[in-house]
C-alpha positions as a Markdown table, in Angstrom:
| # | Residue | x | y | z |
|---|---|---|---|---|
| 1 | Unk | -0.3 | -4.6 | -39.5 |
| 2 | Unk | 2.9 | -5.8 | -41.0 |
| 3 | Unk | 3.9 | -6.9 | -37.0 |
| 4 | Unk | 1.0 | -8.9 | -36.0 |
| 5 | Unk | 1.4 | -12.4 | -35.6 |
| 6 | Unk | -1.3 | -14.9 | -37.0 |
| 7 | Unk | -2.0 | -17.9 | -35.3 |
| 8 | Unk | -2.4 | -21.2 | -37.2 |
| 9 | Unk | -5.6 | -23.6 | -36.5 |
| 10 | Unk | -4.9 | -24.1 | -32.6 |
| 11 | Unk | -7.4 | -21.4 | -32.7 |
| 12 | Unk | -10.1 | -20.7 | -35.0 |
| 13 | Unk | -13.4 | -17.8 | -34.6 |
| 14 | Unk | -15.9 | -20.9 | -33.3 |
| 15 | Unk | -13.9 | -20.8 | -30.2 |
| 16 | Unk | -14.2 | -16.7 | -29.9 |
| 17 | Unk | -17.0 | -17.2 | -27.4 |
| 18 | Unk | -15.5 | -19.7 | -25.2 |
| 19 | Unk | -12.6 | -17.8 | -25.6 |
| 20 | Unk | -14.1 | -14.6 | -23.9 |
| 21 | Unk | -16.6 | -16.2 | -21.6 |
| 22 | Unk | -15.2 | -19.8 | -21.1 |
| 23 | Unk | -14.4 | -20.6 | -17.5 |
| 24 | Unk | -14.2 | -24.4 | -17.5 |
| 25 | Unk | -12.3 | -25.8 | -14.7 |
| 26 | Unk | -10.2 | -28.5 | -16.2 |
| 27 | Unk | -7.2 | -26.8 | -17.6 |
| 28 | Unk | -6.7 | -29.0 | -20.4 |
| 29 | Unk | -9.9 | -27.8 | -22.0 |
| 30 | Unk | -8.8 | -24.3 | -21.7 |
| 31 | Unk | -8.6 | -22.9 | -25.3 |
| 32 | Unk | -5.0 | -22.1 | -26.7 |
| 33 | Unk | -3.7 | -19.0 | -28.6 |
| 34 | Unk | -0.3 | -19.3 | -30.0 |
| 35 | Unk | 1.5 | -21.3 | -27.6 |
| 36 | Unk | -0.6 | -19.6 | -24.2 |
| 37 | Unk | -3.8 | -21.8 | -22.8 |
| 38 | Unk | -6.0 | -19.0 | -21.3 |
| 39 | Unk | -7.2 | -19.8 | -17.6 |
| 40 | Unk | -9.3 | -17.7 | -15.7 |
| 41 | Unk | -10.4 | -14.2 | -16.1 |
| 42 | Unk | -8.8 | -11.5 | -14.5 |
| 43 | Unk | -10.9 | -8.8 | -15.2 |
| 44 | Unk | -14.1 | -7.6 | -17.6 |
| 45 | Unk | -13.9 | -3.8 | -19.0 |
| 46 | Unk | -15.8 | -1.9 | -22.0 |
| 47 | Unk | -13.4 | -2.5 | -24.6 |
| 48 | Unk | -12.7 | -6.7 | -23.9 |
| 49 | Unk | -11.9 | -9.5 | -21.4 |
| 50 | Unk | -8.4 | -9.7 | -19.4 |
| 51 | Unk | -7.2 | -13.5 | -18.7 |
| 52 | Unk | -4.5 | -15.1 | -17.3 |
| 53 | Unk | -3.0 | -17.0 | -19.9 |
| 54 | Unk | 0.1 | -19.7 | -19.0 |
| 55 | Unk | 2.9 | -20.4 | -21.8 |
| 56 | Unk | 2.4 | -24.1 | -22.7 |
| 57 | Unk | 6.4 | -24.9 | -22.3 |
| 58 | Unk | 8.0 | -22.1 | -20.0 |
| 59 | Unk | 4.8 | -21.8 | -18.1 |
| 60 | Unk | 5.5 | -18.1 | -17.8 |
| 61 | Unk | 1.9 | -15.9 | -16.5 |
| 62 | Unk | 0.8 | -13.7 | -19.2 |
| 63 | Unk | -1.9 | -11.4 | -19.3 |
| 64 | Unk | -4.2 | -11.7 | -22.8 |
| 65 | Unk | -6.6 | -9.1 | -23.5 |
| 66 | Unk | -9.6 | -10.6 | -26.0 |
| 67 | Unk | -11.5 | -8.3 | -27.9 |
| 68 | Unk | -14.6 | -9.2 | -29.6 |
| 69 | Unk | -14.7 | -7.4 | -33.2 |
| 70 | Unk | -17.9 | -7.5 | -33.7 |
| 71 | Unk | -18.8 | -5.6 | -30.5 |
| 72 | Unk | -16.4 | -2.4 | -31.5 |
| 73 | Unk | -17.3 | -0.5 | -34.5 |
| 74 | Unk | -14.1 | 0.1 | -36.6 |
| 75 | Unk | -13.2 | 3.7 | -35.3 |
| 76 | Unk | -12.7 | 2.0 | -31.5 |
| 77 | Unk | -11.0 | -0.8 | -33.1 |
| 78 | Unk | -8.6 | 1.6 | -35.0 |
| 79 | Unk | -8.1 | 3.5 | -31.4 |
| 80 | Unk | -7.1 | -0.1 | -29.6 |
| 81 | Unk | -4.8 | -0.8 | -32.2 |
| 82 | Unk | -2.9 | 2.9 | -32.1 |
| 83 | Unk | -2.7 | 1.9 | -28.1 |
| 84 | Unk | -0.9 | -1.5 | -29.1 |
| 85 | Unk | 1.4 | 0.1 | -31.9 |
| 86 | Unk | 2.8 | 2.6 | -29.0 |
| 87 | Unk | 2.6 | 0.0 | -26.1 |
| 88 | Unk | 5.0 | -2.3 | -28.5 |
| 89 | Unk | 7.5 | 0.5 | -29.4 |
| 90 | Unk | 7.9 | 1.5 | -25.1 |
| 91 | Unk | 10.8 | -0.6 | -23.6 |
| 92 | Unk | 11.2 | 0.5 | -19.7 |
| 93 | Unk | 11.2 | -2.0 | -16.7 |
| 94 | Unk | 8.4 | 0.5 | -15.4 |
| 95 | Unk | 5.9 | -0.2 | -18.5 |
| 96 | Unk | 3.5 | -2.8 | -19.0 |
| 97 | Unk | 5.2 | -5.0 | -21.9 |
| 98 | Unk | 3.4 | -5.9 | -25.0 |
| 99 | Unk | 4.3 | -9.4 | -25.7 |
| 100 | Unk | 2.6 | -10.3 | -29.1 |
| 101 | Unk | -0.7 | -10.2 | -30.7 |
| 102 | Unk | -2.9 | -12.1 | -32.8 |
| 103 | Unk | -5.2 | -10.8 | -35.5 |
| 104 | Unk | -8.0 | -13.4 | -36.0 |
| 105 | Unk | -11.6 | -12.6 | -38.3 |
| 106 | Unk | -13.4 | -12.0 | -35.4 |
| 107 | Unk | -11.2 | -11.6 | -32.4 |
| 108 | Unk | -8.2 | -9.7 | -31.2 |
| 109 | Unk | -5.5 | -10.8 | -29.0 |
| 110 | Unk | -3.4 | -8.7 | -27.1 |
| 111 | Unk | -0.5 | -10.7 | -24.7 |
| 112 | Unk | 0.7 | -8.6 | -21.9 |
| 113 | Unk | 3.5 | -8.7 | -19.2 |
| 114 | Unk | 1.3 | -9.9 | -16.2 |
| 115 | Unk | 1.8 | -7.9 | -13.6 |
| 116 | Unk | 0.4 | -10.1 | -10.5 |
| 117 | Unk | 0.1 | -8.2 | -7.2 |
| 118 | Unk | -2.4 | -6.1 | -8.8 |
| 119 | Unk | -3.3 | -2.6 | -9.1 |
| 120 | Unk | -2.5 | 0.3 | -6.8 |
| 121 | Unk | -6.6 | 1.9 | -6.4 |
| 122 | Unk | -6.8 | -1.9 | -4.7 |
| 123 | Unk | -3.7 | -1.9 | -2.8 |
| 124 | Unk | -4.6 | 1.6 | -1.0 |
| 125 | Unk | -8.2 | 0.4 | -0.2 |
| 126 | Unk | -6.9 | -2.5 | 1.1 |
| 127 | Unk | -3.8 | -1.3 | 3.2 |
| 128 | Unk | -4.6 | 2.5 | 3.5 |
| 129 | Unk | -2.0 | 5.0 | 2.6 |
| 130 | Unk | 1.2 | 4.7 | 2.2 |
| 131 | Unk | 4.3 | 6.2 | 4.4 |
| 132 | Unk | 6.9 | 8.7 | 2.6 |
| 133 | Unk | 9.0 | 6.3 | 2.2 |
| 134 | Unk | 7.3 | 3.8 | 0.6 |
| 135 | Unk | 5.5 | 6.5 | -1.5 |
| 136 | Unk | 8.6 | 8.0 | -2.6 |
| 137 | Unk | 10.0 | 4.3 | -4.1 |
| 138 | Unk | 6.9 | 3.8 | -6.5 |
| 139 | Unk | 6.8 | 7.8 | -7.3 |
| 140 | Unk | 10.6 | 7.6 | -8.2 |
| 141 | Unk | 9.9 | 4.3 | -10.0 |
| 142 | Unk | 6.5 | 6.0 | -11.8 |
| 143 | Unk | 8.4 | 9.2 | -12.6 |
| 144 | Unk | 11.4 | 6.6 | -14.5 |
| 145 | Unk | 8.5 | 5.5 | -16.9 |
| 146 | Unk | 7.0 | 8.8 | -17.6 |
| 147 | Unk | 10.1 | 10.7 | -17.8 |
| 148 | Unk | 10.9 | 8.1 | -20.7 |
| 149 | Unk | 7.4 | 8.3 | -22.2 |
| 150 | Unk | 8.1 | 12.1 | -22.3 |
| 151 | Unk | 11.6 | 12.6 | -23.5 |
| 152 | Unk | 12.7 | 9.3 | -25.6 |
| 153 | Unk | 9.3 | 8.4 | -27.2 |
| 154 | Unk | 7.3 | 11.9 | -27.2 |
| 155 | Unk | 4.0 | 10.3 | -25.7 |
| 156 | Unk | 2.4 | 11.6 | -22.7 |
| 157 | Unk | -0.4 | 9.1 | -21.0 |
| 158 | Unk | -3.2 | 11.3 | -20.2 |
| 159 | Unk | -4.9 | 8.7 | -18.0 |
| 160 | Unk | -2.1 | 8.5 | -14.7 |
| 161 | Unk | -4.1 | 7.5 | -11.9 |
| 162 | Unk | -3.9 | 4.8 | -9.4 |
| 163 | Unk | -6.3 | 2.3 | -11.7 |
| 164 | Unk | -3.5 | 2.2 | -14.3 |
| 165 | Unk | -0.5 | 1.4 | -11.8 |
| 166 | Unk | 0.3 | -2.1 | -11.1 |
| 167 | Unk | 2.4 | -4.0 | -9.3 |
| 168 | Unk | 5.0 | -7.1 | -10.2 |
| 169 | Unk | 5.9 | -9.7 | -8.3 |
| 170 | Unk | 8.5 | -7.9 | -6.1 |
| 171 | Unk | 5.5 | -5.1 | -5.8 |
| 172 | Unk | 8.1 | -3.1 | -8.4 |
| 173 | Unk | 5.5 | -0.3 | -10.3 |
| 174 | Unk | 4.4 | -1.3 | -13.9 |
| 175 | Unk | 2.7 | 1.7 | -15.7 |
| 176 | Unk | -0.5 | 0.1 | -17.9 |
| 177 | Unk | -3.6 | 1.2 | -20.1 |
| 178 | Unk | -2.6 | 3.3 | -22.8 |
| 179 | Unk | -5.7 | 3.8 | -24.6 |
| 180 | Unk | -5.9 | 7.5 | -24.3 |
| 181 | Unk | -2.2 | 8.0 | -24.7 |
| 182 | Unk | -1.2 | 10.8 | -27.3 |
| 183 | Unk | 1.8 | 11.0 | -29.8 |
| 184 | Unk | 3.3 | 14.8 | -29.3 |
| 185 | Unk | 5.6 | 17.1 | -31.0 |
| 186 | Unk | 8.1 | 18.9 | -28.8 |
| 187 | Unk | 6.7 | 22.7 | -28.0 |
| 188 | Unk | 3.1 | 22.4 | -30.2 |
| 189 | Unk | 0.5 | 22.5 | -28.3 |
| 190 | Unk | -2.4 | 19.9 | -27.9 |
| 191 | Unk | -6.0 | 20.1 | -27.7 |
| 192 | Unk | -8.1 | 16.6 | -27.8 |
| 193 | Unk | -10.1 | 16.6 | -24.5 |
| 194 | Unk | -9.7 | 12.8 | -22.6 |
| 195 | Unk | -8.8 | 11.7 | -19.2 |
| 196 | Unk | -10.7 | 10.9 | -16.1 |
| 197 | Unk | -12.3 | 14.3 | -14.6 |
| 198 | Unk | -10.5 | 14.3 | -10.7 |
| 199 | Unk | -7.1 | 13.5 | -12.5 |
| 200 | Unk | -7.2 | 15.8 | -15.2 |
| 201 | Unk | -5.2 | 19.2 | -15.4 |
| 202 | Unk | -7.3 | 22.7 | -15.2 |
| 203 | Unk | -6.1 | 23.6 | -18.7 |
| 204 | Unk | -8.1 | 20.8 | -20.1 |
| 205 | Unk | -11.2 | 21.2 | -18.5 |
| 206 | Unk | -10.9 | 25.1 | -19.8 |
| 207 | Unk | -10.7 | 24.5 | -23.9 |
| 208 | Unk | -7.0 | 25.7 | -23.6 |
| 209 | Unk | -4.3 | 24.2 | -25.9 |
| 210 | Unk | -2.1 | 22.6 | -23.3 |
| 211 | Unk | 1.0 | 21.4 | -22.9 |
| 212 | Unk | 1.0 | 17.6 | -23.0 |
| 213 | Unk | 3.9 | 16.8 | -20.0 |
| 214 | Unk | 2.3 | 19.6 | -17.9 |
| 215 | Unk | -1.0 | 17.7 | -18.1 |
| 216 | Unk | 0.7 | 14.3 | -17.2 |
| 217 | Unk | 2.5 | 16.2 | -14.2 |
| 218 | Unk | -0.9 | 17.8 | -13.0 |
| 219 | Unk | -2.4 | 14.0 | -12.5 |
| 220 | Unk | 1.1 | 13.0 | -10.9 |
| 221 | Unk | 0.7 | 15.3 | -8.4 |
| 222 | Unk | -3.2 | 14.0 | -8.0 |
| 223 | Unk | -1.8 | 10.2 | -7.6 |
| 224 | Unk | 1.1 | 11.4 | -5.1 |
| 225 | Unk | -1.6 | 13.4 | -2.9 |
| 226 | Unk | -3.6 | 9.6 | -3.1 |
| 227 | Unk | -1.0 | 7.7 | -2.6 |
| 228 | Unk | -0.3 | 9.4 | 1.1 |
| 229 | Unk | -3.6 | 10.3 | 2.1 |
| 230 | Unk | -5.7 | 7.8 | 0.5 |
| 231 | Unk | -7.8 | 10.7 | -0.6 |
| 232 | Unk | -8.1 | 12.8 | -3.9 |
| 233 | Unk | -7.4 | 16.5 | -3.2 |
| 234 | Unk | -10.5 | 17.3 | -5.8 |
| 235 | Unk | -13.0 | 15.2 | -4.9 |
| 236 | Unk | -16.7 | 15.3 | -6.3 |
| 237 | Unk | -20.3 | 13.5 | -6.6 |
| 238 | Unk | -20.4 | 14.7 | -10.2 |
| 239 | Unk | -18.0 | 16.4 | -13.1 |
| 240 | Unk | -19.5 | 20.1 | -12.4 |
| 241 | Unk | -18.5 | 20.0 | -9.2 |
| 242 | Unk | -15.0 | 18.1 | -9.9 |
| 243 | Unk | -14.4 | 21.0 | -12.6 |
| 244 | Unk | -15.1 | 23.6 | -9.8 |
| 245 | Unk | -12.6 | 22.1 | -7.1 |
| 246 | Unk | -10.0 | 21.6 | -9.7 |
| 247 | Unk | -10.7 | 25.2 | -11.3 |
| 248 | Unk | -9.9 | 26.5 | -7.8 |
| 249 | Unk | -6.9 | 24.5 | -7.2 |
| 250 | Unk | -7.7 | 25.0 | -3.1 |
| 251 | Unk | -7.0 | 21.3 | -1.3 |
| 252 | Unk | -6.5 | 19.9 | 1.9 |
| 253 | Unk | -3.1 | 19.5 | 3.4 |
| 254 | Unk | -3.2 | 17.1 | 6.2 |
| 255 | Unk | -0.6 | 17.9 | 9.2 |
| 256 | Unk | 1.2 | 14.5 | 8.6 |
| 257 | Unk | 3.1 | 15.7 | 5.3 |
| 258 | Unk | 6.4 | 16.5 | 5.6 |
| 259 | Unk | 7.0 | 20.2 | 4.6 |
| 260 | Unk | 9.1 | 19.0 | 1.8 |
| 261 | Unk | 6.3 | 17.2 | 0.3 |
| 262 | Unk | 3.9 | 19.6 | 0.9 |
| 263 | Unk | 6.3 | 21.8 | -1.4 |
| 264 | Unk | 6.4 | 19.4 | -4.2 |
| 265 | Unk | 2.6 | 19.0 | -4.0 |
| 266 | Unk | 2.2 | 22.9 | -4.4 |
| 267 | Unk | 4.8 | 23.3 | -7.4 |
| 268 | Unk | 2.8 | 20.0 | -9.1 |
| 269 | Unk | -0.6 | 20.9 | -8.6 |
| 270 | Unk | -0.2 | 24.5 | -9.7 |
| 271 | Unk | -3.5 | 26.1 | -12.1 |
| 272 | Unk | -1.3 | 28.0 | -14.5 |
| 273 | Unk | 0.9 | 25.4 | -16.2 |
| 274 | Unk | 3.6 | 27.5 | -17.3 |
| 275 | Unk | 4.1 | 27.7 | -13.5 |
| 276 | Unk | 4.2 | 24.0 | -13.0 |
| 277 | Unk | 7.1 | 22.2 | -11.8 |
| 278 | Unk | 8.5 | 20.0 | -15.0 |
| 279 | Unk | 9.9 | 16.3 | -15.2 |
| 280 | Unk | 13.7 | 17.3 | -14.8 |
| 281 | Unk | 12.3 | 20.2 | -12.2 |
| 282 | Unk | 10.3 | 16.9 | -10.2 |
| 283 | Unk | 13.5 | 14.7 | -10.7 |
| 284 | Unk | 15.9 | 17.3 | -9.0 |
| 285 | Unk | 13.5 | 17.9 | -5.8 |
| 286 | Unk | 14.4 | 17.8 | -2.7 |
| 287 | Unk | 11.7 | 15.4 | -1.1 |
| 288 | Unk | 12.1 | 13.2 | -4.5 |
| 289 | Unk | 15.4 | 13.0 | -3.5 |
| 290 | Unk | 15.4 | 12.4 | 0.5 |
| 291 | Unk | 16.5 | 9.1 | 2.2 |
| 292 | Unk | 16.6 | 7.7 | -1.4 |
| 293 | Unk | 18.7 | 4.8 | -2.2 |
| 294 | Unk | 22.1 | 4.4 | -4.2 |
| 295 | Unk | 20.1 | 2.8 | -6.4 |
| 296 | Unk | 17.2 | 4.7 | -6.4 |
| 297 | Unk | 19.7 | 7.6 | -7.1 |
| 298 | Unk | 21.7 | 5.7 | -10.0 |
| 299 | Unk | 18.1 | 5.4 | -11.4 |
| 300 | Unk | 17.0 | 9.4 | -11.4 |
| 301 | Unk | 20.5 | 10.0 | -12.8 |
| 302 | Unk | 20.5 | 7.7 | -15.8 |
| 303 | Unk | 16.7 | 9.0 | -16.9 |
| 304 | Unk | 18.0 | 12.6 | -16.5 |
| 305 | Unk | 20.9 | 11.7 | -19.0 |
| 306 | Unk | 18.4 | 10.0 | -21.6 |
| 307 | Unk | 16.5 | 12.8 | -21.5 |
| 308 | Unk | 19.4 | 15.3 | -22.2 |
| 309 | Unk | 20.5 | 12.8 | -25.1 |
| 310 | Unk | 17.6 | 11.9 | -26.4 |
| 311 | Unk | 15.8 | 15.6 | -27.1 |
């Protein structure tokens, strides 16, 4: 990887365990990668350890994902570094940054944008759901980044749910986690079966070659439903019975909903996809669009004329 950055001897494999597990409390004896000392860790998942990592001279927050080598055979590593190659080529205030990476013998490094109020599953347990209002400025602000995914870099996410939506610090939406993302060629179809089962689109689920934004807008409408009800409208104890309720399409409407959303919900969460509402067709809507702000509006306007540039 002719774009990987190595690291001189601030950092060598005997420190890959510390590294990963280490969680001294005097800062100064906090390992260093590149010019970050790694503090505390923000989170543990299946394919490595998230810390915080501070820039030795601008003291900037970063997050650095450390993956072990030796715990991934080299088919998962391959699949972690096609996630970094199209996280480094998306550019969009919505989008996690990739900052750099380092490629030691044993261990991978992986510097993100830190994105410090957290994620938006946490924010709805702990606040509930949110008002239209509120909803509609990190759906408009979501739809920016995917709408760019879509039409400027031909890569749909296939894992949009709340998990994956973080927050900066002005609580501004930052799309992360593209480890099941998927490169796409304008009008083929696709057919690799990934996602998580109460966000993913019927199509899938059925063997069908699908279209890849129509699956992307299927789990929007999902994450909108949760983002005002606090509630998935396909709920299930296990995947059999997710796949039924999703097959179905049938879901709750709660009375609170503004008919205009309601609408939007329907033309989103529609079984046949060449029925579904598309990205310019969600841009244009009318409860998209409602009590939205000059800038808000400046925003939808400018995506809508990359997309008609850019293919």
């Amino acid at each position: 990887m002719s774009e990987m950055q190595k690291t001189n001897n601030k950092c060598n494999n005997k420190d890959a365990s510390t590294m990963i597990d280490g969680n001294t409390k005097d800062s100064q004896n906090k390992p260093i990668i590149g010019n970050y000392r790694l503090l505390r860790t923000l989170e543990k998942g299946k394919f490595g350890v998230v810390k915080l990592g501070k820039h030795i001279h601008t003291k900037e927050k970063v997050a650095i994902k450390i993956i072990d080598k030796k715990q991934h055979k080299q088919r998962t590593f391959d699949e972690i570094l096609r996630e970094v190659e199209i996280m480094k080529r998306l550019d969009h205030p919505n989008i996690i940054k990739v900052l750099q990476t380092f490629d030691m013998k044993d261990v991978y490094y992986i510097v993100m944008e830190y994105a410090i109020n957290g994620d938006m599953y946490h924010h709805l347990d702990a606040t509930g759901r949110m008002n239209e209002n509120e909803a509609r400025d990190k759906f408009n602000q979501i739809l920016s980044a995917v709408k760019y995914c879509h039409h400027q870099q031909h890569i749909i996410h296939r894992d949009l749910k709340p998990d994956n939506i973080l927050f900066d610090g002005e609580n501004n939406i930052k799309i992360g986690d593209f480890g099941l993302s998927e490169e796409f060629t304008p009008g083929e179809k696709l057919s690799s079966f990934c996602g998580t089962a109460e966000y993913m689109a019927p199509e899938v689920f059925q063997g069908h070659k699908f279209d890849g934004p129509k699956v992307d807008v299927w789990s929007l409408g999902v994450m909108l439903y949760e983002m005002l009800t606090e509630t998935i409208p396909f709920a299930g104890s296990s995947w059999p019975i997710i796949i039924e309720r999703v097959l179905r399409g049938k879901y709750y409407e709660p009375e609170y909903l503004s008919d205009d959303c309601k609408t939007l919900l329907r033309k989103m969460l529609v079984l046949d996809p060449d029925q579904r509402i598309n990205m310019d067709e969600i841009l244009k809507d009318v409860w998209v669009n409602s009590n939205m702000s000059e800038q808000q509006m400046k925003r939808n306007r400018r995506v809508r004329t990359h997309s008609h540039t850019g293919g």
